[in-house]
C-alpha positions as semicolon CSV with decimal commas, in nm:
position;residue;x (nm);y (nm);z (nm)
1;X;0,000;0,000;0,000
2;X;0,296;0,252;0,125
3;X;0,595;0,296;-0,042
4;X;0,929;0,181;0,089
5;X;1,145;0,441;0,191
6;X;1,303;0,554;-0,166
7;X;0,935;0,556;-0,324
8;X;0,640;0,737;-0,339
9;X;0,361;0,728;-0,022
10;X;0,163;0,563;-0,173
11;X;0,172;0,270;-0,468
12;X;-0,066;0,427;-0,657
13;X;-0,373;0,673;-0,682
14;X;-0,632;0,398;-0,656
15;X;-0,426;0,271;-0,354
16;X;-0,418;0,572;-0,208
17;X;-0,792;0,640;-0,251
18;X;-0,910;0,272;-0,061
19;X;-0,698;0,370;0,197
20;X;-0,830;0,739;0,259
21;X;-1,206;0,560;0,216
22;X;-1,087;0,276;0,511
23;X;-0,975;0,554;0,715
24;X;-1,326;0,787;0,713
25;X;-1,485;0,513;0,789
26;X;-1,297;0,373;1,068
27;X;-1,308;0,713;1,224
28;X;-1,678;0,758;1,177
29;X;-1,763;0,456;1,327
30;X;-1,527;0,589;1,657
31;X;-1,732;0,908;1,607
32;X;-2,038;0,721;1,622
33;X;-1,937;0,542;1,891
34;X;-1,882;0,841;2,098
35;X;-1,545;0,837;2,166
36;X;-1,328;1,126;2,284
37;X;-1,016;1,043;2,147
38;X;-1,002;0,844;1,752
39;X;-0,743;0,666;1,566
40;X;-0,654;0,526;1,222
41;X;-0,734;0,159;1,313
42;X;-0,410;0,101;1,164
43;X;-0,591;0,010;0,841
44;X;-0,274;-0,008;0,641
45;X;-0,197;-0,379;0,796
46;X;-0,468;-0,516;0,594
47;X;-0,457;-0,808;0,841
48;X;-0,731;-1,046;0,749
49;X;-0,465;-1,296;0,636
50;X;-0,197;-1,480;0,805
51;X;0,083;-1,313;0,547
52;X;-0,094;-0,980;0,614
53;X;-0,054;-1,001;0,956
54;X;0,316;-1,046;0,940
55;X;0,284;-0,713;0,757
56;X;0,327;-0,545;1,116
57;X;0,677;-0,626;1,175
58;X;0,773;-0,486;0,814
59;X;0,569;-0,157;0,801
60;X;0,900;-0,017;1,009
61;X;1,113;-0,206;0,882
62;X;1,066;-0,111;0,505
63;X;1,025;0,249;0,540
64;X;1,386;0,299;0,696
65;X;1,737;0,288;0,603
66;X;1,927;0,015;0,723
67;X;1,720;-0,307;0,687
68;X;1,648;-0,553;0,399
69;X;1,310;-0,713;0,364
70;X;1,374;-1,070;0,490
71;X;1,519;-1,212;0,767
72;X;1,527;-1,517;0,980
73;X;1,190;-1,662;1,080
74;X;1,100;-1,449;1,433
75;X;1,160;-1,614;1,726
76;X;0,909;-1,487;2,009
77;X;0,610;-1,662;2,054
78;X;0,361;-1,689;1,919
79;X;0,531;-1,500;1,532
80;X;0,755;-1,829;1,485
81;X;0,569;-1,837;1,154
82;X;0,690;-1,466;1,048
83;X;0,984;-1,383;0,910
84;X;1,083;-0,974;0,986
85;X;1,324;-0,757;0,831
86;X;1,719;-0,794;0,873
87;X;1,920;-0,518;0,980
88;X;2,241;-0,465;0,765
89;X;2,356;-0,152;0,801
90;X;2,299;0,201;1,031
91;X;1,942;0,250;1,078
92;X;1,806;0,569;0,988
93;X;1,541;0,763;0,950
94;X;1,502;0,904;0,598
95;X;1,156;1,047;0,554
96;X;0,818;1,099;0,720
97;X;0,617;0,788;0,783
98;X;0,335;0,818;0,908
99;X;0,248;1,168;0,776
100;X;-0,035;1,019;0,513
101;X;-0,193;0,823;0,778
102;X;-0,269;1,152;1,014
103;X;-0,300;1,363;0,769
104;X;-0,643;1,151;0,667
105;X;-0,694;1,087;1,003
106;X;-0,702;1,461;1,130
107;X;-0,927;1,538;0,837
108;X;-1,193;1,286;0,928
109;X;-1,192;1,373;1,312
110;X;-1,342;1,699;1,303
111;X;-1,192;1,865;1,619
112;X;-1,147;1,553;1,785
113;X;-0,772;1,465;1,957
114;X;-0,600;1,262;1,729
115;X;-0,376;0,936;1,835
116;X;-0,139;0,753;1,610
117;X;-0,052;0,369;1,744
118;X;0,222;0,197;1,621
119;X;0,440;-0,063;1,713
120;X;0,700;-0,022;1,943
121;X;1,086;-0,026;1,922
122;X;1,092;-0,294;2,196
123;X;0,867;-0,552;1,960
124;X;1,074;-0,404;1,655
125;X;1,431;-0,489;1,815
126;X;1,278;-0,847;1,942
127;X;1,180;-0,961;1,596
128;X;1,424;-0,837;1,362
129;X;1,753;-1,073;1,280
130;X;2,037;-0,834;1,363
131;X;2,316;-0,865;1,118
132;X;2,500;-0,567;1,176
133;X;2,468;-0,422;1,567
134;X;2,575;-0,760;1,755
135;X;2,390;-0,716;2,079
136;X;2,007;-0,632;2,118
137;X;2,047;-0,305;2,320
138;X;2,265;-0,148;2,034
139;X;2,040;-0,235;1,781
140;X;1,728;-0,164;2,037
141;X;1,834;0,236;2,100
142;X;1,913;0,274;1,735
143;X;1,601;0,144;1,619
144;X;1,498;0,367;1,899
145;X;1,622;0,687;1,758
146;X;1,476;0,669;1,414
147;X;1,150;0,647;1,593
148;X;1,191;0,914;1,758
149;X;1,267;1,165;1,434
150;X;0,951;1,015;1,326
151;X;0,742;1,102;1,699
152;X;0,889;1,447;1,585
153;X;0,799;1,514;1,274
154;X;0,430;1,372;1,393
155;X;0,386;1,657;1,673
156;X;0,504;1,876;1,476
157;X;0,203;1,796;1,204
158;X;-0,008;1,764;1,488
159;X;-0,086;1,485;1,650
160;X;-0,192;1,467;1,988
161;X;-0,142;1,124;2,090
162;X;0,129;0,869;1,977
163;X;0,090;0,530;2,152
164;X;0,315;0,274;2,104
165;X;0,260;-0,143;2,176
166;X;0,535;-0,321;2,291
167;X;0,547;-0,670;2,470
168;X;0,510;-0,669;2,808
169;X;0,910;-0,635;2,947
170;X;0,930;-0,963;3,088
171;X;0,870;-1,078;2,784
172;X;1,266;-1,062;2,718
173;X;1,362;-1,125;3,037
174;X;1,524;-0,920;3,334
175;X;1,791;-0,622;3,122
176;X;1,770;-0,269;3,280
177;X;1,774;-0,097;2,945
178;X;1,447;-0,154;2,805
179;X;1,335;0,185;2,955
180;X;1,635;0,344;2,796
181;X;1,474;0,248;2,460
182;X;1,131;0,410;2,537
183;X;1,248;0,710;2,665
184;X;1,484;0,740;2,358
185;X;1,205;0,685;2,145
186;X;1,013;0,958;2,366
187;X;1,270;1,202;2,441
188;X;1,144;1,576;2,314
189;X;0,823;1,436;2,176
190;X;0,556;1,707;2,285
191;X;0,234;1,485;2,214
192;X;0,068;1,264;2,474
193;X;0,248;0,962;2,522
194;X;0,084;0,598;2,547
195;X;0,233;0,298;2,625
196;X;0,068;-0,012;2,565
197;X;0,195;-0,319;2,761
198;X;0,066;-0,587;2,506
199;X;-0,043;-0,976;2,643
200;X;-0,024;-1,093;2,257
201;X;-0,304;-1,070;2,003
202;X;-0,113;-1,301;1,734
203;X;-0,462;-1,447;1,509
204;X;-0,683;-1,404;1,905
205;X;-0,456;-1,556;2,043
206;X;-0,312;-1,437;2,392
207;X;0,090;-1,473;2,442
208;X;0,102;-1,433;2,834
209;X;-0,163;-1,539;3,041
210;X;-0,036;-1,531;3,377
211;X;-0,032;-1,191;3,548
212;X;0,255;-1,008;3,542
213;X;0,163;-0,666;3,788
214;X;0,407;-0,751;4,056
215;X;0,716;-0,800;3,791
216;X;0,578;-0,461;3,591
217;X;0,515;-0,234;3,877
218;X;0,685;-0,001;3,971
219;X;0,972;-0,112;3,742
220;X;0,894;0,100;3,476
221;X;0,774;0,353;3,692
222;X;1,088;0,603;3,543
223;X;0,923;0,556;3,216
224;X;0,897;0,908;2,982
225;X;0,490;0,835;2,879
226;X;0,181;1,029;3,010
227;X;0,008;0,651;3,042
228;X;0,099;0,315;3,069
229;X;-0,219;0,098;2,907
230;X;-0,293;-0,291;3,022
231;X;-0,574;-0,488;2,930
232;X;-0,793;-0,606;3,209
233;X;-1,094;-0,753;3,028
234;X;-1,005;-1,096;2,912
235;X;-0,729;-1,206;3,200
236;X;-0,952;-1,029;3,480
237;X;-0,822;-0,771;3,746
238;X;-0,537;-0,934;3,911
239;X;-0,318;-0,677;3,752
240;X;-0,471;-0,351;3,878
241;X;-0,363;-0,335;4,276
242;X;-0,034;-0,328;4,143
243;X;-0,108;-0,016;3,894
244;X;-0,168;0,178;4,251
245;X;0,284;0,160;4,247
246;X;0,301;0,415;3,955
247;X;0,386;0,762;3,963
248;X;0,098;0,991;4,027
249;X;0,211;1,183;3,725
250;X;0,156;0,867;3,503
251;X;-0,243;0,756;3,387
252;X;-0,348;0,413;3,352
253;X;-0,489;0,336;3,063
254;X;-0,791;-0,024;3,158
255;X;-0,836;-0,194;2,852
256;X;-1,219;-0,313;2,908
257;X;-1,283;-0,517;2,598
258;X;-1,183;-0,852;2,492
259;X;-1,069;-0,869;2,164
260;X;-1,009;-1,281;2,177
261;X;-1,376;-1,306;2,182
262;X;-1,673;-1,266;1,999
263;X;-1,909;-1,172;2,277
264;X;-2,006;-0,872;2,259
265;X;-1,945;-0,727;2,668
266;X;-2,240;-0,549;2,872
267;X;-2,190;-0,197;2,973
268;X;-2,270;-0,325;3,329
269;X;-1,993;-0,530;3,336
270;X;-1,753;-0,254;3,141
271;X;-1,873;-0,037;3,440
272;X;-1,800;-0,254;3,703
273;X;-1,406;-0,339;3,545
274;X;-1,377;0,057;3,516
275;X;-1,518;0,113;3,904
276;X;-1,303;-0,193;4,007
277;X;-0,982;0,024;3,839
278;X;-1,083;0,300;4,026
279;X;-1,006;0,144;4,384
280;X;-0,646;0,171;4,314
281;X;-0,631;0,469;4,071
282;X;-0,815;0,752;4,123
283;X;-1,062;0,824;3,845
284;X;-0,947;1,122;3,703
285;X;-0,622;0,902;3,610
286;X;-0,814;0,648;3,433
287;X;-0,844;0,620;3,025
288;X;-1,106;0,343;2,880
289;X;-0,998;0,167;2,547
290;X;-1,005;-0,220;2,436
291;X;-0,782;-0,472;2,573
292;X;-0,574;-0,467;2,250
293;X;-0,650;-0,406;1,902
294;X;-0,945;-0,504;1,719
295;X;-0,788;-0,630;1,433
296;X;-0,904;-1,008;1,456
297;X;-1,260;-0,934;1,450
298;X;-1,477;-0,834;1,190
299;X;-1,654;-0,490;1,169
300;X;-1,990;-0,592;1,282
301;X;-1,839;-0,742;1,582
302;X;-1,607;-0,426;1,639
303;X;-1,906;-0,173;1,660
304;X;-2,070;-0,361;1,867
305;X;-1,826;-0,377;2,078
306;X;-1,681;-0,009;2,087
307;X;-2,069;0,095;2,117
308;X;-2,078;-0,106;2,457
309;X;-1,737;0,059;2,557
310;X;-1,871;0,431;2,545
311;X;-2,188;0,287;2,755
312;X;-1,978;0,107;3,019
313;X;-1,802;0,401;3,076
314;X;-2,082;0,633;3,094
315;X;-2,229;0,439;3,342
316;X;-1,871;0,398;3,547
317;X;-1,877;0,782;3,518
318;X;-2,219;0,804;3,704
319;X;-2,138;0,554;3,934
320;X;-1,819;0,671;4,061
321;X;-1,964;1,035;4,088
322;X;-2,262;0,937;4,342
């Protein structure tokens, strides 16, 4: 759909002109929805195959100096059947990448904030086949800085919030540096900053199912974001006490839907998952989005869902201001 780095944004007018169409509509259902904040739906992954899927671990990878398109097959669970880019030489960031994608994006939303998710250097470094830096960290805070040219040059179009996903940080065991990576990425970015702690989403599928709170929290409590985002919905609440560790200066952003299922939730129980949140965060600190991305379900099943969202939380809203 997007040119590589040394071609034009997009492959073609036609191309170009699907996409735009995805986008409008992805928003308007958001809009519809009645949500404060809308995205892209990162409709650029086309992911309704298997192959497109695997898209996700090239859309960086493609678009910046320094890689080739295929490396060894990935070896975190559960991607052992993806292959991601090599990296052969400095990385670097070349051009704008993202700049089409808000710039359709801001023009749908009206006067609506704007967010931008992508995925995050952490997932990027874990996945690629490193045939040039030698050890993961080098490669990881390289990787690190071209992203954050690109966080730049997005605030400075206008964005308002970038969110990144990234595997929860036991997911690559106990180094010290993977906050040196985010707040690399981060550093100077004037937007609202997201981090989403992802459980694994691979085809529905989860990658961790065990809770993880205690490790998480307050290790990453130094982190440079404005919220740290977990989902809470399909794995239940045994995360949250441990959300009460971070920073007062950081939000928590409850992730209230289940994306690994096709039932559509009740606002009731939305509610009570948001009120439940609130024992250990104080409301005002709390942001309300799906557990992870809604990318394995089809559209029918999506507004449904998001629809039930914006009435569980209108209902937490009422409940926790009695």
């Amino acid at each position: 759909m997007f040119g590589e780095f040394d071609e034009p944004d997009y492959i073609d007018y036609g191309t170009k002109e699907a996409f735009e169409d995805a986008v409008r509509l992805c928003v308007d259902d958001q809009i519809r929805a009645g949500f404060d904040v809308v995205c892209d739906g990162q409709q650029y992954y086309e992911a309704e195959t298997t192959h497109e899927y695997g898209q996700i671990f090239h859309f960086w990878g493609h678009r910046l100096a320094g890689f080739k398109r295929w490396g060894d097959p990935i070896t975190v669970e559960p991607y052992k059947k993806f292959h991601a880019p090599a990296a052969v030489g400095d990385i670097e960031w070349v051009r704008p990448i993202f700049a089409p994608i808000l710039e359709v994006t801001r023009a749908a939303a009206g006067d609506r904030p704007v967010k931008i998710g992508v995925e995050g250097p952490l997932l990027f470094t874990f996945t690629v086949t490193d045939r040039y830096y030698g050890d993961p960290k080098s490669l990881a805070m390289a990787i690190a800085r071209a992203f954050n040219k690109e966080f730049k040059d997005l605030t400075a179009r206008g964005v308002d919030w970038i969110q990144i996903h990234d595997p929860l940080p036991v997911y690559a065991g106990p180094e010290g540096w993977y906050l040196d990576v985010i707040n690399t990425a981060f550093d100077g970015v004037d937007a609202y900053k997201v981090w989403h702690l992802c459980y694994g989403n691979q085809g529905g599928n989860p990658g961790v199912e065990e809770f993880r709170g205690h490790a998480i929290f307050p290790a990453i409590s130094d982190v440079n974001v404005d919220q740290v985002h977990i989902e809470t919905m399909r794995k239940g609440t045994g995360d949250l006490p441990h959300l009460a560790k971070l920073p007062k200066h950081v939000d928590v952003g409850v992730g209230v839907i289940d994306v690994k299922s096709l039932v559509i939730e009740r606002p009731e129980e939305i509610a009570d998952r948001i009120v439940e949140a609130a024992r250990y965060v104080p409301a005002e600190r709390i942001c309300v989005s799906t557990d992870c991305g809604l990318t394995n379900l089809k559209r029918e099943h999506a507004q449904k869902k998001i629809q039930a969202l914006v009435e569980g939380a209108a209902l937490a809203r009422e409940r926790l201001s009695r």
